[in-house]
C-alpha positions, 0 to 999 in steps of 0.5 A: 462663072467669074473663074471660066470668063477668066480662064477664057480670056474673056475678062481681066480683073484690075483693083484701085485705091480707096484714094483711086476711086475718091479721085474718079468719084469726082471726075465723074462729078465734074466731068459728067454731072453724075454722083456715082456710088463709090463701088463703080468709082473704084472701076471707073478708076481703072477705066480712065486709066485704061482708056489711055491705051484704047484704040481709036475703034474701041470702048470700054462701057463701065456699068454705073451699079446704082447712084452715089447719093447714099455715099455724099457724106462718106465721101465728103468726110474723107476729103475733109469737107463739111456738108450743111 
């Protein structure tokens, strides 16, 4: 399905860092008081960036898969900071 979406124009796919989504993690954090998971921290990378390019009239929605609890500790591992 993924394939077809894409042959028909319909989606485009986009990538990000590791670093990327550890940097849109705490946008999202300081930003909306939201703690996402760090797999749509990867897409909200990408969102940002491209909402650069948005028209006036335009969205982009990005789907927050499930709550970034889980990952506190990996992320707070990989920016050096200790958690009590």
């Amino acid at each position: 399905e993924h394939a077809w979406l894409h042959e028909q124009g319909r989606v485009h796919y986009l990538s990000a860092t590791d670093q990327e989504a550890l940097d849109a993690f705490q946008l999202c954090c300081r930003l909306e008081g939201i703690i996402p998971a760090l797999e749509p921290s990867h897409a909200l990378a990408r969102v940002v960036e491209e909402a650069r390019n948005l028209g006036p009239d335009e969205i982009h929605y990005p789907h927050q898969c499930g709550p970034g609890h889980k990952d506190i500790f990996t992320v707070a591992d990989a920016l050096g900071t200790e958690i009590g």
